[in-house]
C-alpha positions as CSV (number, residue, x, y, z in Angstrom):
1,X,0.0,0.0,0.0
2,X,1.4,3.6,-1.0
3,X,0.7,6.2,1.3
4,X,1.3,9.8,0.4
5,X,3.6,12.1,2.5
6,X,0.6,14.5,4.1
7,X,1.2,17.8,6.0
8,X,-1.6,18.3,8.2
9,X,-1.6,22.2,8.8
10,X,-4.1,22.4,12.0
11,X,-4.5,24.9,14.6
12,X,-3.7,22.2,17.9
13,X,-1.1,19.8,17.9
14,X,-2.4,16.4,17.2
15,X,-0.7,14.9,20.5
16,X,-0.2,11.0,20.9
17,X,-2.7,11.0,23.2
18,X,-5.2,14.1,24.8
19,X,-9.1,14.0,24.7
20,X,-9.7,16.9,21.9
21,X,-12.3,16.3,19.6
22,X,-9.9,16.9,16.9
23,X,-7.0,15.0,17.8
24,X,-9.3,12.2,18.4
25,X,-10.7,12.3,14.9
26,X,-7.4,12.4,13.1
27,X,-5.6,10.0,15.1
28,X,-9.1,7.9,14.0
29,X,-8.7,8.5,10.2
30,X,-4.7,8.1,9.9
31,X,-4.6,5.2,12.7
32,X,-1.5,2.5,12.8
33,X,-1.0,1.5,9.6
34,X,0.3,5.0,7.5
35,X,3.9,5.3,8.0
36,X,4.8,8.1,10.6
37,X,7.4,9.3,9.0
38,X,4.5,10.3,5.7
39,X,3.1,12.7,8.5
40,X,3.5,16.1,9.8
41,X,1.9,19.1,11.1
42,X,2.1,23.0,11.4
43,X,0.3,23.4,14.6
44,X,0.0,26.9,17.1
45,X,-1.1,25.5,20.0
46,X,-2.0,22.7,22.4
47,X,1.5,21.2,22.8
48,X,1.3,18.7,25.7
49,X,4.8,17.6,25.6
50,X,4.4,14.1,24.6
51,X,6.0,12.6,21.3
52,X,3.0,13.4,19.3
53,X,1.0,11.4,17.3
54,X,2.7,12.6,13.5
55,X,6.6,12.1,12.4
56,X,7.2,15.2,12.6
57,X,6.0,19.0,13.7
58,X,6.5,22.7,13.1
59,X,5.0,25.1,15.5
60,X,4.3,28.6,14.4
61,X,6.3,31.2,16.5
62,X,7.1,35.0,16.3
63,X,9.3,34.7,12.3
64,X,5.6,33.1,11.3
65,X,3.8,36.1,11.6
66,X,3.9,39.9,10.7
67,X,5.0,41.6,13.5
68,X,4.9,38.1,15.2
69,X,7.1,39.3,18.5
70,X,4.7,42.3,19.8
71,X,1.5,39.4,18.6
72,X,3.0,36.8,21.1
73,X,4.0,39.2,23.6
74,X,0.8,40.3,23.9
75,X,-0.7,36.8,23.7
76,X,1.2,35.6,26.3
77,X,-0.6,38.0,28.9
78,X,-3.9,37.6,28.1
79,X,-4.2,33.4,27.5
80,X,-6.1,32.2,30.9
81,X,-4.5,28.9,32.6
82,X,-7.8,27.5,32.1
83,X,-7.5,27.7,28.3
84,X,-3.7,26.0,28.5
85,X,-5.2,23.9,30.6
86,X,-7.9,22.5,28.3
87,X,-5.4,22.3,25.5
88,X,-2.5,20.6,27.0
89,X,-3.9,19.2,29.7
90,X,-1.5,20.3,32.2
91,X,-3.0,21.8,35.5
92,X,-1.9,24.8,36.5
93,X,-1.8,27.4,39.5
94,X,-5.0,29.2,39.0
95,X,-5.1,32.9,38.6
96,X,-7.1,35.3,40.9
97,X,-11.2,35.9,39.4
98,X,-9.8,39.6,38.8
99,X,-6.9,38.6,36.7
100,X,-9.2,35.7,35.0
101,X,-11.7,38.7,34.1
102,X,-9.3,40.8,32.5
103,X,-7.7,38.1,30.6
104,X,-11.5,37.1,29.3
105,X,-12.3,40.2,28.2
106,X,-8.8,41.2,26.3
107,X,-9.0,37.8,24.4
108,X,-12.8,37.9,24.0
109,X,-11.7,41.3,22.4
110,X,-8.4,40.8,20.5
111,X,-8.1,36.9,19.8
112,X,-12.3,35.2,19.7
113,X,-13.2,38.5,17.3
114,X,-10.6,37.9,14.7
115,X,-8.8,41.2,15.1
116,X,-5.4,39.5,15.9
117,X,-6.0,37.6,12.6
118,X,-5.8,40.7,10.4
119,X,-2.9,42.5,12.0
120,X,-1.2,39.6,12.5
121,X,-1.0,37.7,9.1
122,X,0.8,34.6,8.6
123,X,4.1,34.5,6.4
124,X,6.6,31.9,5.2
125,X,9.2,32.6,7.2
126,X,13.1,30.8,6.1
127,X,12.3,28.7,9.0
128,X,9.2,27.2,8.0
129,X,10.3,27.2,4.3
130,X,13.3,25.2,5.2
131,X,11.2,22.8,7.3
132,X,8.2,21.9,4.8
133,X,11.2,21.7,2.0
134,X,13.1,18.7,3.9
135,X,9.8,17.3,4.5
136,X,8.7,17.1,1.1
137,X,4.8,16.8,1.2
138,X,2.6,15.3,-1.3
139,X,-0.4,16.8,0.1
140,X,-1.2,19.8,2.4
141,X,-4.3,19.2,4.4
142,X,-5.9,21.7,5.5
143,X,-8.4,22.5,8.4
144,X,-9.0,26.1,8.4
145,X,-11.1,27.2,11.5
146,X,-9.3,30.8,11.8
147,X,-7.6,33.5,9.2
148,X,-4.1,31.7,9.6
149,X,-4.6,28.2,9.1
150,X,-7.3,29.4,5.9
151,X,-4.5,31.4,4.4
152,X,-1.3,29.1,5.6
153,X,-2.6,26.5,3.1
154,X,-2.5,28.6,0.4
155,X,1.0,30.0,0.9
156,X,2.5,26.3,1.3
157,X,0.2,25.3,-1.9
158,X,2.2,27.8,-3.8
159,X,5.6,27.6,-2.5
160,X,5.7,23.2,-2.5
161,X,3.7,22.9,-5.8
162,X,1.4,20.4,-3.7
163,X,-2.1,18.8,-3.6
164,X,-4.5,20.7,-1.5
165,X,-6.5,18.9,1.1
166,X,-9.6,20.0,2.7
167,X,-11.3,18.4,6.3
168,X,-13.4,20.6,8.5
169,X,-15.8,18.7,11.5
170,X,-18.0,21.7,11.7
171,X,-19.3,24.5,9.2
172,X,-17.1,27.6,11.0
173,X,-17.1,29.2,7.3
174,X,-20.6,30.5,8.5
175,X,-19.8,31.3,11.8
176,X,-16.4,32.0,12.3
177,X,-16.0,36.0,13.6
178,X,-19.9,36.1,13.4
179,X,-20.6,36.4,16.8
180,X,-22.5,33.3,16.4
181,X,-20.7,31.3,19.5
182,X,-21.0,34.4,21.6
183,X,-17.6,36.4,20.9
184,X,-17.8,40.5,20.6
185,X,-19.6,41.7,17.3
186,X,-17.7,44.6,17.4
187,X,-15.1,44.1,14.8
188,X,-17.0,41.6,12.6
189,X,-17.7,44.7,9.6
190,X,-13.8,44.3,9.4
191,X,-13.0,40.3,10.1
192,X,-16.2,38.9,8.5
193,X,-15.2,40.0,5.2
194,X,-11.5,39.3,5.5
195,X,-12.8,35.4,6.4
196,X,-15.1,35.0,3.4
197,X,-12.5,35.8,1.1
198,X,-10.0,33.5,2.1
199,X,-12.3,30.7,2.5
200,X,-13.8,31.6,-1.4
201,X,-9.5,31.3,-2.5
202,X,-9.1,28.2,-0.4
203,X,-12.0,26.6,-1.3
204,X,-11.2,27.3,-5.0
205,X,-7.8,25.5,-5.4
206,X,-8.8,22.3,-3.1
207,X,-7.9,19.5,-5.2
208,X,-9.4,17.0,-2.8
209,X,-12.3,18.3,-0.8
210,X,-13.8,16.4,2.0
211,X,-17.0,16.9,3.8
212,X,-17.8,16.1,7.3
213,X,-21.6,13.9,6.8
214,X,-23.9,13.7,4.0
215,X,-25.4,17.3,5.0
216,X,-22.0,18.9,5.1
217,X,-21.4,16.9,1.5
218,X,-24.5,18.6,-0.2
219,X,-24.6,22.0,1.3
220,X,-20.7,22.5,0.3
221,X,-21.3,20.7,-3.0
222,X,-23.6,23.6,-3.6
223,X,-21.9,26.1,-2.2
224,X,-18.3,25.6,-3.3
225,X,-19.0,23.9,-6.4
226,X,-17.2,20.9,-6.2
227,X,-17.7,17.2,-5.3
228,X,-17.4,16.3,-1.7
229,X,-16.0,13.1,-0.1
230,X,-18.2,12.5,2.6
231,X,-16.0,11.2,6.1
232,X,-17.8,10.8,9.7
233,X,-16.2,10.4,12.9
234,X,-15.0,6.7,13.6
235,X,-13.8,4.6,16.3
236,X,-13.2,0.6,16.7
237,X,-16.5,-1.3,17.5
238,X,-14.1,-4.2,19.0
239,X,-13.1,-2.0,21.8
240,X,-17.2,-1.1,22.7
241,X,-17.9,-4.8,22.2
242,X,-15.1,-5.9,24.8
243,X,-15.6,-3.7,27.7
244,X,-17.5,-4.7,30.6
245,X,-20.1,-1.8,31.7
246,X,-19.3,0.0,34.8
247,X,-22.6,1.8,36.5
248,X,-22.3,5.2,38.4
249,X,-25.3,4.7,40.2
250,X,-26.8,1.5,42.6
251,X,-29.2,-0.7,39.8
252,X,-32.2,0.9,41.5
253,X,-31.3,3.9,40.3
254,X,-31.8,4.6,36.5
255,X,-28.4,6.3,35.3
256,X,-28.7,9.0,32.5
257,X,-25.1,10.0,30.9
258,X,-23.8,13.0,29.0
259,X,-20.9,14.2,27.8
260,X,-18.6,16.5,25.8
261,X,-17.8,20.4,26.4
262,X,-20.8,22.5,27.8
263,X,-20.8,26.4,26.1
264,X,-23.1,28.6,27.4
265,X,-25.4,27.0,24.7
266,X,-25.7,23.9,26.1
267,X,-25.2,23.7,30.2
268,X,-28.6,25.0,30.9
269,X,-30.2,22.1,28.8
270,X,-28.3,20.3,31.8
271,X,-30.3,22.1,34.0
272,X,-33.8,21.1,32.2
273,X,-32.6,17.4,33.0
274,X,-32.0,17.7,36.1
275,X,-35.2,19.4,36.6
276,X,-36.8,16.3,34.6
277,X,-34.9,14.0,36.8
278,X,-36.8,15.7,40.3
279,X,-39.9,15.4,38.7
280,X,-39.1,11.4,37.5
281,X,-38.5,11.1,41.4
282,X,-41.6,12.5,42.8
283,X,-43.4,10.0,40.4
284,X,-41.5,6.6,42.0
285,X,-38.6,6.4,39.2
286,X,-35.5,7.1,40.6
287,X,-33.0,9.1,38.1
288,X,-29.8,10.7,38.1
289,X,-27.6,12.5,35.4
290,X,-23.8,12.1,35.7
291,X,-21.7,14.5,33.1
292,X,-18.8,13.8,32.1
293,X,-16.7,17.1,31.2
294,X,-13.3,18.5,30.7
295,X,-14.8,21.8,30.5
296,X,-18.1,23.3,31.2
297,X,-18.4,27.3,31.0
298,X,-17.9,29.5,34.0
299,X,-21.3,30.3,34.4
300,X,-22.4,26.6,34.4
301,X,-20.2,25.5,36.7
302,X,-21.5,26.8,39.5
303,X,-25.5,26.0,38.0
304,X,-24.4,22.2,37.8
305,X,-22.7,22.0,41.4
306,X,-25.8,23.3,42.7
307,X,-28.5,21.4,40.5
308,X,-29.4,18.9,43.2
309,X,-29.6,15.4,40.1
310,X,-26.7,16.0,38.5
311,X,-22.7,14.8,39.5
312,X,-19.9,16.2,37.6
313,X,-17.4,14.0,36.7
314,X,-14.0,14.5,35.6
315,X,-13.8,13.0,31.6
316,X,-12.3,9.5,32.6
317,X,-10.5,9.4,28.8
318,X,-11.4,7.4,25.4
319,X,-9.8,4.2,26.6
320,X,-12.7,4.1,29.6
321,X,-15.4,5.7,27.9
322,X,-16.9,2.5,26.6
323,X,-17.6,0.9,30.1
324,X,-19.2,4.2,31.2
325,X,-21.2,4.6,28.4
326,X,-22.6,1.2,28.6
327,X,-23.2,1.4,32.4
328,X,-25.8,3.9,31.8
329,X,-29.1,3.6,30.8
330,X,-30.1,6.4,29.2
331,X,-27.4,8.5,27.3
332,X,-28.0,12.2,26.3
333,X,-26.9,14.5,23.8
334,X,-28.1,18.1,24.7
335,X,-27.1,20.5,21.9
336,X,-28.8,24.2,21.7
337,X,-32.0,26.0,20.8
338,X,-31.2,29.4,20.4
339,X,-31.3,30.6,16.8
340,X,-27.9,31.8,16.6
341,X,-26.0,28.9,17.8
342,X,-28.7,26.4,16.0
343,X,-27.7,28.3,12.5
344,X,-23.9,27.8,13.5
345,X,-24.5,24.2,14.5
346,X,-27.0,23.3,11.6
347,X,-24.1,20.5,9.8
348,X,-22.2,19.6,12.8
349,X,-22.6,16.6,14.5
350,X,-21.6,15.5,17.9
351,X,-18.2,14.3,18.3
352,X,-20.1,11.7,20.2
353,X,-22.9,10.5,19.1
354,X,-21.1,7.7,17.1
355,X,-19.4,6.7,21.0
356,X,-23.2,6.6,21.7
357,X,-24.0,4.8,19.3
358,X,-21.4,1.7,19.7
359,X,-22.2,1.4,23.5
360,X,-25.3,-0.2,22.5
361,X,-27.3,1.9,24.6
362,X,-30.5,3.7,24.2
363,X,-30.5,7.7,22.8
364,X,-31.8,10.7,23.5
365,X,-31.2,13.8,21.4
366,X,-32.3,17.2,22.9
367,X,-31.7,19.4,20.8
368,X,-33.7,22.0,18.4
369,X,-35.0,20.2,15.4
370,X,-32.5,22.3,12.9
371,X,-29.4,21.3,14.9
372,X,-26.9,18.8,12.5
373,X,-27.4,16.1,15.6
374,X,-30.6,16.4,15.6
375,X,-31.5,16.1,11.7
376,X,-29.3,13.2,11.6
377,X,-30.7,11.3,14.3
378,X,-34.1,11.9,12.6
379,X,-33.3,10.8,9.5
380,X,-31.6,7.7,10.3
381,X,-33.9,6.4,13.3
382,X,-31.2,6.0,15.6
383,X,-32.3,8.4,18.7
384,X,-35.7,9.8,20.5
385,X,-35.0,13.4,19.4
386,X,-36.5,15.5,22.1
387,X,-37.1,18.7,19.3
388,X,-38.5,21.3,22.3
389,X,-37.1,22.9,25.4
390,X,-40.5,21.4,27.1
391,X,-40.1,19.6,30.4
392,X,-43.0,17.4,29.7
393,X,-42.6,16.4,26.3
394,X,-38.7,15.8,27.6
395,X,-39.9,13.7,31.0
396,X,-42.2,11.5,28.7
397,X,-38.9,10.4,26.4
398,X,-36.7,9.7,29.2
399,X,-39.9,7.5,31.6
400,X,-40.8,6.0,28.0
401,X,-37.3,4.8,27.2
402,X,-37.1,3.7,30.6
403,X,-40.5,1.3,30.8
404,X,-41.1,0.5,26.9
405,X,-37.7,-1.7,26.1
406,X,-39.6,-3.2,23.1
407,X,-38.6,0.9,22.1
408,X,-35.5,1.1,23.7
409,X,-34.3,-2.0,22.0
410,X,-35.4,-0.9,18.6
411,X,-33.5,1.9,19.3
412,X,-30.5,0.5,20.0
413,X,-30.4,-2.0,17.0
414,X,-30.9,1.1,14.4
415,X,-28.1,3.1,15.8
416,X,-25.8,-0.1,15.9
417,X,-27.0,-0.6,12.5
418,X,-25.6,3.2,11.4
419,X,-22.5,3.1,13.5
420,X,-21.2,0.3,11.6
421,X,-22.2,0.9,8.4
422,X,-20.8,4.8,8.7
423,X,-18.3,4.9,11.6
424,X,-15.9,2.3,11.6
425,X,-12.3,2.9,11.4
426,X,-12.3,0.8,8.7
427,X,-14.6,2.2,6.6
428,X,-13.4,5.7,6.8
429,X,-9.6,5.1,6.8
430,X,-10.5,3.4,3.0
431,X,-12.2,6.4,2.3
432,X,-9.4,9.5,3.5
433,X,-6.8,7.3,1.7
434,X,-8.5,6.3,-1.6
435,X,-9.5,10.3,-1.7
436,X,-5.7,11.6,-1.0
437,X,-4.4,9.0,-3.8
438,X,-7.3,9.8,-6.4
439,X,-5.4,13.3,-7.4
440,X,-2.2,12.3,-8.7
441,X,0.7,14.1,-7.0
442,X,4.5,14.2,-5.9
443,X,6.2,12.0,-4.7
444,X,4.4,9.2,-3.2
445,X,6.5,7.5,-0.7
446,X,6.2,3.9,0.9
């Protein structure tokens, strides 16, 4: 098998092991068998220190950028622990609420609204020239997700003479410096504009665009153009099928499960839950929700300590996910409702719902009916989509799911059925390799 030497150019480092949604997808699609040495990556951030997962890496630094020394100066006093924390994964000494504060707001103003990304532009510095040049790459593959890393593509495109690449997980062309995902509107007359053009140029000169799901595959097909190669997020059913369930709760208490990050979108659906959860109680059925989080939003933090049926867990990590996830007996996926972050949201889907799905467990999807998660649970069969912020209609899922197993069980063979068909390593490794070798290109290494 020929495998072609790919330079992934991605904001955060794809470490060898950390729970990132991102570093968990491409670890996923490249897995064991593509030659180490074939891979590298120009990364920014998220370094955790271990040998990484790729051959080799290139992080940007001050010669990467115009005026790159006063851009990580600056940078460097406004980052809060809590963001290196969730990107490395190394704790921290935590900062006083005032400093925190004052951090927040100069990176909600400089770095979430996209200013940073015009002053700052990237450049090919001798360094990074130098670097890509010994590597030799057959393919850039690019990720976009901010100004740099939608320009950076180009610039290497140009200056190796290589096939472009394209794999985003989410639609952040639409919503990226929008204000969509709560950042500042206030420069978005001067960052939306700059974003829309270099996605238009980027998109143009991908030789080998992939999509992210069938939606993502048609919308950007219409959009862009061009042909998409449809890839989903994968895992290895063997591991699910192996692991012995491990319960939270005593039997006698039915266990619901979520988890994943919780933005400000999504904690209070948390909260409507819980609330479900007190009123399951007062009827005779004893519930609980556990979460499982590496980060929940500061506001929610202190909403789920208090909400008297939920326990916050620490995220025990992918290799014990499985026997969590098939402990419980319900397991949620709470997305959003509110018409900004729905329209951001509308092609994404859940970095675990195909987890979900292999634990062989029943589903339950609360989220507005417009959400990616939701559509696609809808279409395929393979959740109860709860498609209303209403407690009732919510309480009747979870005490129907509970007492009707004929349900739960038919439940649970459909969303078997579509993990394996669509979410296997196996399948989707196939996939990303027969797409990078279908555009002939340099020099294709062993």
């Amino acid at each position: 098998m020929s495998y072609p030497r790919v330079l992934i150019v991605s904001i955060g480092r794809i470490n060898s092991s950390d729970t990132t949604n991102n570093g968990l997808l491409l670890r996923n699609l490249f897995g064991p068998a593509w030659p180490r040495v074939n891979l590298a990556q120009i990364f920014s951030s998220g370094d955790n220190g271990d040998e990484g997962f790729f051959g080799s890496y290139y992080q940007l630094g001050p010669c990467d950028r115009t005026f790159g020394s006063l851009f990580y100066m600056f940078k460097e006093r406004i980052v809060t622990n809590a963001d290196i924390a969730e990107t490395t994964g190394q704790a921290l000494v935590s900062e006083t609420g005032a400093q925190r504060k004052v951090k927040e707001f100069s990176k909600g103003l400089f770095i979430d609204s996209g200013l940073y990304e015009i002053l700052f532009r990237p450049r090919l510095s001798t360094e990074m020239d130098h670097w890509v040049k010994d590597f030799q790459p057959d393919i850039i593959f690019a990720q976009g997700y901010n100004l740099t890393f939608s320009l950076l593509p180009l610039i290497l495109k140009n200056s190796t003479g290589a096939k472009l690449a394209f794999l985003c997980s989410d639609d952040w062309p639409t919503y990226l410096y929008s204000g969509q995902h709560g950042e500042t509107k206030l420069f978005r007359w001067l960052t939306r504009p700059s974003i829309k053009a270099a996605i238009r140029q980027l998109l143009s000169e991908v030789d080998i665009p992939f999509a992210f799901g069938q939606p993502m595959a048609e919308e950007y097909e219409s959009r862009y153009g061009k042909s998409f190669i449809t890839l989903n997020h994968a895992d290895d059913s063997v591991r699910f099928d192996n692991s012995e369930p491990h319960r939270i709760y005593p039997p006698d208490v039915n266990t619901l499960l979520a988890i994943g990050t919780f933005n400000k979108f999504r904690w209070p659906l948390l909260i409507d839950i819980s609330d479900a959860c007190r009123e399951l109680n007062a009827l005779g059925t004893k519930t609980r929700l556990v979460v499982f989080s590496s980060s929940v939003d500061e506001e929610g933090k202190m909403a789920l300590t208090t909400a008297p049926f939920i326990d916050v867990i620490p995220d025990p990590g992918n290799d014990l996910l499985p026997s969590y996830l098939k402990g419980a007996d319900l397991l949620l996926l709470a997305e959003g409702f509110e018409e900004s972050y729905v329209d951001a949201v509308r092609l994404s889907v859940s970095s675990k719902a195909h987890l979900f799905m292999f634990s062989r467990r029943p589903i339950i999807v609360y989220a507005h009916p417009e959400t990616g998660i939701a559509k696609y649970a809808q279409a395929h069969g393979w959740a109860r989509v709860v498609g209303r912020r209403d407690q009732s209609e919510l309480v009747a899922a979870i005490q129907e799911l509970i007492d009707d197993r004929d349900q739960a069980a038919q439940l649970v063979c459909r969303s078997d059925s579509i993990a394996r068909q669509f979410h296997t390593h196996r399948e989707n490794r196939d996939i990303l390799l027969a797409g990078l070798t279908s555009v002939p290109s340099g020099n294709i290494a062993l």
